[in-house]
PDB file of N, CA, C, O and CB in Angstrom:
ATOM      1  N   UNK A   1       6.961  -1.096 -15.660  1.00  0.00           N
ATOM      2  CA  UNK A   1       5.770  -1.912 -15.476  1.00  0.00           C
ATOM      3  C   UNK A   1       4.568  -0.998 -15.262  1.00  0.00           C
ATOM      4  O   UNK A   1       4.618   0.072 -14.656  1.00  0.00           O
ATOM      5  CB  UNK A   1       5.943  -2.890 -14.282  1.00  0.00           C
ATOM      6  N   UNK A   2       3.660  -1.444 -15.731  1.00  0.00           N
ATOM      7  CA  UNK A   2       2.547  -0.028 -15.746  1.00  0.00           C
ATOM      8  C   UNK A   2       1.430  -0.311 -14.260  1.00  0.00           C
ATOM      9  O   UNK A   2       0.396   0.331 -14.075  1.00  0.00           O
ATOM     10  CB  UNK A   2       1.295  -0.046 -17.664  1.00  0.00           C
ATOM     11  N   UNK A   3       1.979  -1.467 -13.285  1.00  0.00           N
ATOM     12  CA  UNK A   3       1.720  -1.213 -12.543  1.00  0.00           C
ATOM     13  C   UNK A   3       2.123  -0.798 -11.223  1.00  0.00           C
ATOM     14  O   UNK A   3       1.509  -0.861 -10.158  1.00  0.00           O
ATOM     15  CB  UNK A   3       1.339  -1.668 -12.714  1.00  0.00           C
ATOM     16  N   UNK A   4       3.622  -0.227 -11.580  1.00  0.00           N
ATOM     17  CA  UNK A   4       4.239   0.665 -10.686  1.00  0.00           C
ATOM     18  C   UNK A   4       4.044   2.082 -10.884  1.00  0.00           C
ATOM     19  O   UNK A   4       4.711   2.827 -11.602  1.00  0.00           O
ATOM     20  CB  UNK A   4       5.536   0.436 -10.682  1.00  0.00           C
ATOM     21  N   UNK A   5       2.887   2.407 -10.044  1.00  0.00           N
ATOM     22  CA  UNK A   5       2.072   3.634 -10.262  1.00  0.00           C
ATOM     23  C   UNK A   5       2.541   4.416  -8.708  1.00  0.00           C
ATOM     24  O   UNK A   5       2.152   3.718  -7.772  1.00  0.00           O
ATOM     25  CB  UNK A   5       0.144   3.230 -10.520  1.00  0.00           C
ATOM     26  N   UNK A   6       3.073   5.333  -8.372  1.00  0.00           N
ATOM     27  CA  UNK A   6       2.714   5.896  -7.075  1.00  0.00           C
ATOM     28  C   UNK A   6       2.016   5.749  -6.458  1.00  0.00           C
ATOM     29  O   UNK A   6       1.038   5.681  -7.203  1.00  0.00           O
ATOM     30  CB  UNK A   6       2.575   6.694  -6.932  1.00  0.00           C
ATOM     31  N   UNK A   7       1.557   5.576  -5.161  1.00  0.00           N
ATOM     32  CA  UNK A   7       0.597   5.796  -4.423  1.00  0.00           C
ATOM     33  C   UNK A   7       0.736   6.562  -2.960  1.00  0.00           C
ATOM     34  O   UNK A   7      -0.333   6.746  -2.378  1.00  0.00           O
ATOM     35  CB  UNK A   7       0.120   4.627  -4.347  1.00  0.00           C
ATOM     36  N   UNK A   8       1.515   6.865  -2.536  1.00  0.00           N
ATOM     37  CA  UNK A   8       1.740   7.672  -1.527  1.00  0.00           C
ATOM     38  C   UNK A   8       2.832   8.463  -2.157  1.00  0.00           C
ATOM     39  O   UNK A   8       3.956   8.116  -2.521  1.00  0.00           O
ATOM     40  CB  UNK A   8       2.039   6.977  -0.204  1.00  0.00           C
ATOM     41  N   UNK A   9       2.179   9.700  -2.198  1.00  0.00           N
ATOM     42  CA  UNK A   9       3.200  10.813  -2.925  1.00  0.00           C
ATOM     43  C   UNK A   9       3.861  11.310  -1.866  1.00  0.00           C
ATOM     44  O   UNK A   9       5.071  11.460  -2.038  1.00  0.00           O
ATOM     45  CB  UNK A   9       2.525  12.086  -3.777  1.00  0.00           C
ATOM     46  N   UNK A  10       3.382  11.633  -0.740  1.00  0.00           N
ATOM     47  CA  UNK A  10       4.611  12.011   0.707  1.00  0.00           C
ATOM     48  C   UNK A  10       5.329  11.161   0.683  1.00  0.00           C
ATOM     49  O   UNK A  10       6.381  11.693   1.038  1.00  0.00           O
ATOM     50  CB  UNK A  10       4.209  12.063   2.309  1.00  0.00           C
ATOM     51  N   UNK A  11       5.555  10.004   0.481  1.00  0.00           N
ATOM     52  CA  UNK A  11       6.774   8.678   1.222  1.00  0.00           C
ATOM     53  C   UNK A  11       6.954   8.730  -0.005  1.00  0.00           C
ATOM     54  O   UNK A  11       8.064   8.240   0.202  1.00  0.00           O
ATOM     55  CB  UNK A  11       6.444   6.948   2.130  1.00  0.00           C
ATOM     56  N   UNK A  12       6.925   8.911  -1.612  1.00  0.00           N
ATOM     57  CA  UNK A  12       7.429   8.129  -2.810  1.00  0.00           C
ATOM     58  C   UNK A  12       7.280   6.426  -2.687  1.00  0.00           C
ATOM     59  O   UNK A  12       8.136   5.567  -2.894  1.00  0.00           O
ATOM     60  CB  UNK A  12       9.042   8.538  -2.989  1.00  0.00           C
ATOM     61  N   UNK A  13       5.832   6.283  -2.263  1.00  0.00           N
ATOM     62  CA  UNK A  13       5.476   4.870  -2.214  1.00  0.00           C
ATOM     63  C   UNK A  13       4.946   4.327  -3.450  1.00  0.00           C
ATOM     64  O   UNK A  13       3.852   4.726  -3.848  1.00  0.00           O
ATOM     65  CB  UNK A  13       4.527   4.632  -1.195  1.00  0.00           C
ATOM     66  N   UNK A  14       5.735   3.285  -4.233  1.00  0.00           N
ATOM     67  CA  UNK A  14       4.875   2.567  -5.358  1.00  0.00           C
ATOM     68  C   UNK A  14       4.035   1.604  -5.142  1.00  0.00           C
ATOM     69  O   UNK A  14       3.988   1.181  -3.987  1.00  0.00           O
ATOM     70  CB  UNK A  14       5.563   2.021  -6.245  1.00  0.00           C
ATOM     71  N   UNK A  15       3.305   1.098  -5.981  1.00  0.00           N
ATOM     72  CA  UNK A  15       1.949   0.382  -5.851  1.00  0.00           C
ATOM     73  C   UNK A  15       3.329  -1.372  -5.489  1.00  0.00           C
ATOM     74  O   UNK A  15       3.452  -1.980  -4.426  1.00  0.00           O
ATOM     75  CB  UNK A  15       0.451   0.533  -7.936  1.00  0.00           C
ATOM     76  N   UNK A  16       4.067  -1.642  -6.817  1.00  0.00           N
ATOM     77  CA  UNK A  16       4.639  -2.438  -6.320  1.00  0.00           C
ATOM     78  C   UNK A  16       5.186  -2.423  -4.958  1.00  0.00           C
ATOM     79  O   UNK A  16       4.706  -3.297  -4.237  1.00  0.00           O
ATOM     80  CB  UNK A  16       5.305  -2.602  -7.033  1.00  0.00           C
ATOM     81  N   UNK A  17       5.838  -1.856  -4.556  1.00  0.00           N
ATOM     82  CA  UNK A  17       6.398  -1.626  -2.852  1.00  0.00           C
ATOM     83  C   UNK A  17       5.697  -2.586  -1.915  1.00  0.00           C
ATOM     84  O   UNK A  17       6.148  -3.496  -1.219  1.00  0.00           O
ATOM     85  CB  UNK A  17       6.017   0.027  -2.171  1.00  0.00           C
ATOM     86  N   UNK A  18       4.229  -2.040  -2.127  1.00  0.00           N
ATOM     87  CA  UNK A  18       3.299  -1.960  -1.034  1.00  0.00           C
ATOM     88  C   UNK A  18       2.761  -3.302  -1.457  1.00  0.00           C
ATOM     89  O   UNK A  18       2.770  -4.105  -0.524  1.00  0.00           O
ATOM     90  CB  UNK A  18       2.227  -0.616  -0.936  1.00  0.00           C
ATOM     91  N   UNK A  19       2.325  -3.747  -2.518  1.00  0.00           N
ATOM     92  CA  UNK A  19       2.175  -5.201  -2.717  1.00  0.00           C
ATOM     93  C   UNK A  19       2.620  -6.416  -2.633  1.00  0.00           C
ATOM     94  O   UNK A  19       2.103  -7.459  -2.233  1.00  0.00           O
ATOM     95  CB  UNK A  19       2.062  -5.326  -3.356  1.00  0.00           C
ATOM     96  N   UNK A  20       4.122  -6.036  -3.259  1.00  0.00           N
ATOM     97  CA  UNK A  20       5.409  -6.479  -2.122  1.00  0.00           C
ATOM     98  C   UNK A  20       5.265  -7.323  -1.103  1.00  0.00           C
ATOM     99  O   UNK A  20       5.197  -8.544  -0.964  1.00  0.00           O
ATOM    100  CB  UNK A  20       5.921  -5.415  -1.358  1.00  0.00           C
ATOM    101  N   UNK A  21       5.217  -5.756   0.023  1.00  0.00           N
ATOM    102  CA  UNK A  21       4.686  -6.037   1.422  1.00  0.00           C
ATOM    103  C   UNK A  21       3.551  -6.577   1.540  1.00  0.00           C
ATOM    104  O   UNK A  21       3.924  -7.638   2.040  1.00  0.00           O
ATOM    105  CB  UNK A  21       4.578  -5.016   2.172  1.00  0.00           C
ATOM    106  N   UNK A  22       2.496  -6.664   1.469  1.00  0.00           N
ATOM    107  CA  UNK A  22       0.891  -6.995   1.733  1.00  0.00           C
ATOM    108  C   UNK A  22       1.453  -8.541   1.092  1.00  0.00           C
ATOM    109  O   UNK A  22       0.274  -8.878   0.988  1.00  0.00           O
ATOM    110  CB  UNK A  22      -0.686  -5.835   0.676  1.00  0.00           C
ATOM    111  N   UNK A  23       1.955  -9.354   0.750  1.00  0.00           N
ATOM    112  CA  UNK A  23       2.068 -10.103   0.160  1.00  0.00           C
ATOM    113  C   UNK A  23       3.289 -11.634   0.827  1.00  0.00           C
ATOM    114  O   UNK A  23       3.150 -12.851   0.944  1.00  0.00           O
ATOM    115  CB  UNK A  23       2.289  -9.238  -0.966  1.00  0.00           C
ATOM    116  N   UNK A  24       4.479 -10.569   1.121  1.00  0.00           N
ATOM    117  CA  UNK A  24       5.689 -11.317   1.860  1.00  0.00           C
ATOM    118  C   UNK A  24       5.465 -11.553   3.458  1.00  0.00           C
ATOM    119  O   UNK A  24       6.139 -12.131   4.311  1.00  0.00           O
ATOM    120  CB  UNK A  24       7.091 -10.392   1.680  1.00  0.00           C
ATOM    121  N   UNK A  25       4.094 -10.778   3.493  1.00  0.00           N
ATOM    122  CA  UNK A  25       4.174 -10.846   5.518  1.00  0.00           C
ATOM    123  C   UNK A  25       2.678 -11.169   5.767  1.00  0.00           C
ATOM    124  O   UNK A  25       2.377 -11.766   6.801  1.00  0.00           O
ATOM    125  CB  UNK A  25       4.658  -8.933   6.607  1.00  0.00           C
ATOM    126  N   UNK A  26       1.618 -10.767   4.775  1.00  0.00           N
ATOM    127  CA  UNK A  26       0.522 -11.399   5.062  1.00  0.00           C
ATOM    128  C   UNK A  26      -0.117 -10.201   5.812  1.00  0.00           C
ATOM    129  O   UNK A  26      -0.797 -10.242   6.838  1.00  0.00           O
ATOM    130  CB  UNK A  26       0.723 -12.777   5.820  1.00  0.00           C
ATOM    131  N   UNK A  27       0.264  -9.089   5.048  1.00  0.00           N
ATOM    132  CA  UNK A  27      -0.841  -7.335   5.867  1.00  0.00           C
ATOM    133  C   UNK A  27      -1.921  -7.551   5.637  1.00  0.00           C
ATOM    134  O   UNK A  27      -2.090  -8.157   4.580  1.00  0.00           O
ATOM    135  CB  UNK A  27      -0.754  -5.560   5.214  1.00  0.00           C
ATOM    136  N   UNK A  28      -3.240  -7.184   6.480  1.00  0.00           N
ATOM    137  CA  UNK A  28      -4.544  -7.348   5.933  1.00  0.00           C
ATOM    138  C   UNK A  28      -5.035  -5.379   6.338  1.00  0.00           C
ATOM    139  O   UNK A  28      -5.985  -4.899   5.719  1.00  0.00           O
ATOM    140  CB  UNK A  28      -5.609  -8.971   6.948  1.00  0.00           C
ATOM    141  N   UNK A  29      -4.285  -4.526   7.346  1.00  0.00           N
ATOM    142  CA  UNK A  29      -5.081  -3.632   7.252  1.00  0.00           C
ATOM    143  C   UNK A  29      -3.569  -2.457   6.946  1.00  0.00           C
ATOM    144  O   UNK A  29      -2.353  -2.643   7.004  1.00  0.00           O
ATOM    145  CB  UNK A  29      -6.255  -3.535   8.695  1.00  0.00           C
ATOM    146  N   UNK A  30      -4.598  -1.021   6.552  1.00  0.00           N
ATOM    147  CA  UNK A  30      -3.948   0.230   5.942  1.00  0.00           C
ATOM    148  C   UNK A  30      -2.932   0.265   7.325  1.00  0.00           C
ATOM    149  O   UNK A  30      -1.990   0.873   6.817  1.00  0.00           O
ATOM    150  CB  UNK A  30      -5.149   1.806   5.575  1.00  0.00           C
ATOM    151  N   UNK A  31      -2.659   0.101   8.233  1.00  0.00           N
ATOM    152  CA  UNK A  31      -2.275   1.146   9.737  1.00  0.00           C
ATOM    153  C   UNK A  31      -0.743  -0.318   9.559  1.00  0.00           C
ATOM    154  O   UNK A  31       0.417  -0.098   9.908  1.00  0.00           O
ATOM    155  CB  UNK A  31      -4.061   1.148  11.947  1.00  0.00           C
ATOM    156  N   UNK A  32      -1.117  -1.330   9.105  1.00  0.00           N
ATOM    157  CA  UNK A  32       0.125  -2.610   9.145  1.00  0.00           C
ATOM    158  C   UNK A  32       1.123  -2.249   7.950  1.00  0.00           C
ATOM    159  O   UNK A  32       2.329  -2.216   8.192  1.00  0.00           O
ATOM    160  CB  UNK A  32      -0.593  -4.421   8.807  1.00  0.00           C
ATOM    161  N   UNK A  33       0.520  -1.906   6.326  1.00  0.00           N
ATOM    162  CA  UNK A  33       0.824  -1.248   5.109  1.00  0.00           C
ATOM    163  C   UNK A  33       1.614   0.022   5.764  1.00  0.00           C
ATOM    164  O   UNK A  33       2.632   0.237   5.106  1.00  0.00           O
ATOM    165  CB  UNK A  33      -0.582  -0.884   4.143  1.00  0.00           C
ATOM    166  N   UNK A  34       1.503   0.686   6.560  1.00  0.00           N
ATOM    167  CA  UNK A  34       1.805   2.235   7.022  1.00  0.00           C
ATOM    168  C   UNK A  34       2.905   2.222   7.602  1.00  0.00           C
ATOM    169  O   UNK A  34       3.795   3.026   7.327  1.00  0.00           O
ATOM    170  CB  UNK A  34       0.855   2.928   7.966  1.00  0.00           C
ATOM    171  N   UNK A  35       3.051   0.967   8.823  1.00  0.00           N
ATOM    172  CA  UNK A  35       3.686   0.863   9.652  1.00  0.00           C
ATOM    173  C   UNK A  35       5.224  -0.141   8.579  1.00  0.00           C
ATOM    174  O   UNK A  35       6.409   0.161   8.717  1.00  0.00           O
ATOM    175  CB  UNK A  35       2.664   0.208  10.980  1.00  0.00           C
ATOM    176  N   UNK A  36       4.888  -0.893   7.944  1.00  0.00           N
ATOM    177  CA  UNK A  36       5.840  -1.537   7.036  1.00  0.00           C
ATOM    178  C   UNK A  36       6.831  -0.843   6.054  1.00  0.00           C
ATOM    179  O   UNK A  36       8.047  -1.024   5.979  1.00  0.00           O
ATOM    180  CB  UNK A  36       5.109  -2.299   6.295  1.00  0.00           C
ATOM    181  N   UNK A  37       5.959   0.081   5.237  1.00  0.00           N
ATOM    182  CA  UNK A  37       6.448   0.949   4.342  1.00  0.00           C
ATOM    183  C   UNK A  37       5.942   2.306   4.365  1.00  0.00           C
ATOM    184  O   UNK A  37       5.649   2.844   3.297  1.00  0.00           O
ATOM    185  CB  UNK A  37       6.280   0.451   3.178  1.00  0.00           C
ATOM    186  N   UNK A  38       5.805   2.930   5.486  1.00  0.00           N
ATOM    187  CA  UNK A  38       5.192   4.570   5.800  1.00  0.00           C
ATOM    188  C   UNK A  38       4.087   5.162   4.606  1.00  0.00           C
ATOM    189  O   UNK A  38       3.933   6.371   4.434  1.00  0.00           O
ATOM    190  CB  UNK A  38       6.690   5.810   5.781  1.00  0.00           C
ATOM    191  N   UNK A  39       3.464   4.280   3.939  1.00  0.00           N
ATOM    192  CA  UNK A  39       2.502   4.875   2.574  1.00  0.00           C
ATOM    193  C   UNK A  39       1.218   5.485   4.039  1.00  0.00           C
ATOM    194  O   UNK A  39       1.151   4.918   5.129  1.00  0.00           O
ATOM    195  CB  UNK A  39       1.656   3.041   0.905  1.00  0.00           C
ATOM    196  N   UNK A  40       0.616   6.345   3.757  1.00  0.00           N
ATOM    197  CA  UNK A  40      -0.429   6.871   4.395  1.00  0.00           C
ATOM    198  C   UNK A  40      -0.540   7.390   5.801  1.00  0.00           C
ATOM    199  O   UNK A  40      -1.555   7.701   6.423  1.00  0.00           O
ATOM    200  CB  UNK A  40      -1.200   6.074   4.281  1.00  0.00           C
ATOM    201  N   UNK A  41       0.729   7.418   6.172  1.00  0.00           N
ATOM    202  CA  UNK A  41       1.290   8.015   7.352  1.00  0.00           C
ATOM    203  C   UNK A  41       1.797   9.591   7.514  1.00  0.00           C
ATOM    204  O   UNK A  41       2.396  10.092   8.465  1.00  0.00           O
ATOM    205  CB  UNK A  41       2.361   7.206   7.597  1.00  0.00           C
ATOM    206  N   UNK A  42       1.265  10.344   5.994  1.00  0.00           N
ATOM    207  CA  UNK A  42       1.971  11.397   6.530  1.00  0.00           C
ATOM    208  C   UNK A  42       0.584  12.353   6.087  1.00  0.00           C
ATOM    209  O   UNK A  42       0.256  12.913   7.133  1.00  0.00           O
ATOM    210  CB  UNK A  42       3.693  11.731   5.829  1.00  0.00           C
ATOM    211  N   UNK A  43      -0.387  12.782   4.957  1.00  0.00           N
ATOM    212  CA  UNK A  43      -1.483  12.915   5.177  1.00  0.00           C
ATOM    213  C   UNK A  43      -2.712  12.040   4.867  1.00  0.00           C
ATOM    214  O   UNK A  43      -3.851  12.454   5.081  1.00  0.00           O
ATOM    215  CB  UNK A  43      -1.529  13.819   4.816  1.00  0.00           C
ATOM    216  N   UNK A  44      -2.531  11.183   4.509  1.00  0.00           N
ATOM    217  CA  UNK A  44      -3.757   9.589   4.552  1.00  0.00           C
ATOM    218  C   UNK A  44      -4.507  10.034   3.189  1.00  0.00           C
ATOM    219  O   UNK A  44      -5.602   9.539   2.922  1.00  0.00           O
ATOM    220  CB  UNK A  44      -5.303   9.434   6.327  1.00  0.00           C
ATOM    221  N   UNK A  45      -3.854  11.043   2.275  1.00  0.00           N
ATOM    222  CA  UNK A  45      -5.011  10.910   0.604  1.00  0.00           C
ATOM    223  C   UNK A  45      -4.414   9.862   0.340  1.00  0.00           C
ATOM    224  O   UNK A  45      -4.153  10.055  -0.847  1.00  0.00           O
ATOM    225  CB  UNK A  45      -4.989  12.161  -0.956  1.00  0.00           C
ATOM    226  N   UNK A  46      -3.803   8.397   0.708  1.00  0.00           N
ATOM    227  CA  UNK A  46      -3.828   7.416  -0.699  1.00  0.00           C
ATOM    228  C   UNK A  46      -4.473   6.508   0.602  1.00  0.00           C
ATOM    229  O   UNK A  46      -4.797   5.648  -0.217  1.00  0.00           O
ATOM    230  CB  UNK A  46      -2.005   6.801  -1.847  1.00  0.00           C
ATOM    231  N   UNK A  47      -4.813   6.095   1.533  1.00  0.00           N
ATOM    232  CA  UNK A  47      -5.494   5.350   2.764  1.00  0.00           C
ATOM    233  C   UNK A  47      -6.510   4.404   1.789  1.00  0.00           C
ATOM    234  O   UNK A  47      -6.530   3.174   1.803  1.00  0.00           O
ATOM    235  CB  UNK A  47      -6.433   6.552   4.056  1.00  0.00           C
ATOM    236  N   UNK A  48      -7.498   5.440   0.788  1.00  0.00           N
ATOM    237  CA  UNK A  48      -8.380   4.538   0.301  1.00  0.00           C
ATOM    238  C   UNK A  48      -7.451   3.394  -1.156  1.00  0.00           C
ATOM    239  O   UNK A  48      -7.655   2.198  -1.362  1.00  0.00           O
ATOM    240  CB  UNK A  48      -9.826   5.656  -0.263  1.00  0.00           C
ATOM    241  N   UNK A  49      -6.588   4.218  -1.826  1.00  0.00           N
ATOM    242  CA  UNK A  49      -5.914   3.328  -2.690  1.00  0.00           C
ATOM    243  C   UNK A  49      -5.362   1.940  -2.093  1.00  0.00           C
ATOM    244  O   UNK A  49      -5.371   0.782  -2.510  1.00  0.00           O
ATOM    245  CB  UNK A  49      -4.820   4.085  -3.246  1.00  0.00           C
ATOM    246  N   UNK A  50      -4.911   2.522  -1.013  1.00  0.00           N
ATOM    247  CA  UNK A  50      -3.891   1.704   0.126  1.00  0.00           C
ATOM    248  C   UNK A  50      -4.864   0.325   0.078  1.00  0.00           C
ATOM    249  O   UNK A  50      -4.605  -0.812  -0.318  1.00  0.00           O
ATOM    250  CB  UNK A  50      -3.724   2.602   2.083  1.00  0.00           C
ATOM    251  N   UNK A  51      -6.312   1.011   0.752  1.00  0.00           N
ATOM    252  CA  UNK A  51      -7.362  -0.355   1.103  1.00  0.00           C
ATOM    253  C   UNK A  51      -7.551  -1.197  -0.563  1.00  0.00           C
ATOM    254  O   UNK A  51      -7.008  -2.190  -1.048  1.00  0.00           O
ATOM    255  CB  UNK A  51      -9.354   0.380   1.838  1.00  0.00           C
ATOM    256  N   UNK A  52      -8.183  -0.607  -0.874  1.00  0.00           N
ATOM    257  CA  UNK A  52      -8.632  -0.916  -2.828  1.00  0.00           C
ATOM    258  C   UNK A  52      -7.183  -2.041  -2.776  1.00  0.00           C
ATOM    259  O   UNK A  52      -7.446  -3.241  -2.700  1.00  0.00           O
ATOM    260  CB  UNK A  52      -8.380   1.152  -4.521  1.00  0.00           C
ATOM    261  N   UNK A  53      -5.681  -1.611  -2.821  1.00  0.00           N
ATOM    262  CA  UNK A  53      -4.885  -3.368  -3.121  1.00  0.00           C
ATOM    263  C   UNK A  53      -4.914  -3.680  -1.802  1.00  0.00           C
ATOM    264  O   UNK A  53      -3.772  -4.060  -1.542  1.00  0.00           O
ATOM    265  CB  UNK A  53      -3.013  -3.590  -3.830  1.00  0.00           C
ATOM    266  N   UNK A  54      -5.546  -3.731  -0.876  1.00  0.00           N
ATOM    267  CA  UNK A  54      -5.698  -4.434   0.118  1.00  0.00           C
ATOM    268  C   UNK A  54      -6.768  -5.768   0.103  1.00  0.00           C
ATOM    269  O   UNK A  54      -6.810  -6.940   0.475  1.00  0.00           O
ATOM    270  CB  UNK A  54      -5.984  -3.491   1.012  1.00  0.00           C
ATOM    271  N   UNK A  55      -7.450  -4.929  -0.468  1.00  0.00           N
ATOM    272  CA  UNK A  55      -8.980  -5.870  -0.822  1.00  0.00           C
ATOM    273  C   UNK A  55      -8.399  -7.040  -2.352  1.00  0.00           C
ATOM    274  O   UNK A  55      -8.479  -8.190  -2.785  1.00  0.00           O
ATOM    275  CB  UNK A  55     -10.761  -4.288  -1.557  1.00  0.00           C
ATOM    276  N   UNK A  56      -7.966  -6.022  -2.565  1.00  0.00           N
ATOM    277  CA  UNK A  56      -7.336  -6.982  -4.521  1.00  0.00           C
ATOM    278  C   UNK A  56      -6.840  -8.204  -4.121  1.00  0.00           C
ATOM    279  O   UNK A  56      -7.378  -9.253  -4.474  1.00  0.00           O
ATOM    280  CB  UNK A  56      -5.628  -6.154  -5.678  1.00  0.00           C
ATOM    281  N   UNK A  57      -5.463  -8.149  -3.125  1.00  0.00           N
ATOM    282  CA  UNK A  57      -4.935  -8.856  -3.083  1.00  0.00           C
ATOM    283  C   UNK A  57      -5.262  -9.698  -1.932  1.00  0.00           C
ATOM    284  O   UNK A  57      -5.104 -10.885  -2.219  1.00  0.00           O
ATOM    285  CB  UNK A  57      -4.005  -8.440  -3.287  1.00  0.00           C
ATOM    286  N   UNK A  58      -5.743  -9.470  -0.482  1.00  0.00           N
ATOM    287  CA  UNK A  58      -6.259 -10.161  -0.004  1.00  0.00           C
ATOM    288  C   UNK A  58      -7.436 -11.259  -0.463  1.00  0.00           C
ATOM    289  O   UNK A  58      -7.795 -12.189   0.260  1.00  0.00           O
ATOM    290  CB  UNK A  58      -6.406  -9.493   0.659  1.00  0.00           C
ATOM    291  N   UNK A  59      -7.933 -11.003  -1.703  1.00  0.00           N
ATOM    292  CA  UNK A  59      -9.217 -11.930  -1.848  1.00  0.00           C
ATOM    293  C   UNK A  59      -9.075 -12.672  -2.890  1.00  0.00           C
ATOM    294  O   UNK A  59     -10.048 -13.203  -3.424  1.00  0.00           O
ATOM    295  CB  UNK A  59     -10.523 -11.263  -1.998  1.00  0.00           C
ATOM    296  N   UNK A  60      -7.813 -12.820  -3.343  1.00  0.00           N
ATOM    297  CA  UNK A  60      -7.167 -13.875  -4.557  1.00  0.00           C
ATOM    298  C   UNK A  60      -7.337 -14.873  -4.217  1.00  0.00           C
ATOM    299  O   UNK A  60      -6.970 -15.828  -4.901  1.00  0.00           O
ATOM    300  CB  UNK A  60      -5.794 -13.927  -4.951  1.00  0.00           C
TER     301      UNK A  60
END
């Protein structure tokens, strides 16, 4: 699927994963995403990707 893109290269986090999550539990911030599936918990370069489907999918 071409939108299973990486996004946290420390954890091997995919974009699906994390949308997934943001989706089945109702995440609205990066630190809830982190705490669910460790994406941006180990040096925070994908934090802004993290927010960007945060915003996507929160505002459907």
């Amino acid at each position: 699927m071409s939108d299973d893109i990486i996004i946290c290269n420390c954890n091997e986090i995919y974009k699906n994963t994390i949308v997934k999550v943001i989706k089945e539990k109702g995440l609205k911030t990066v630190e809830e995403v982190g705490e669910e599936t460790g994406a941006g918990t180990v040096c925070g370069g994908c934090i802004d990707d993290i927010e960007n489907i945060l915003k996507e999918i929160n505002t459907i």
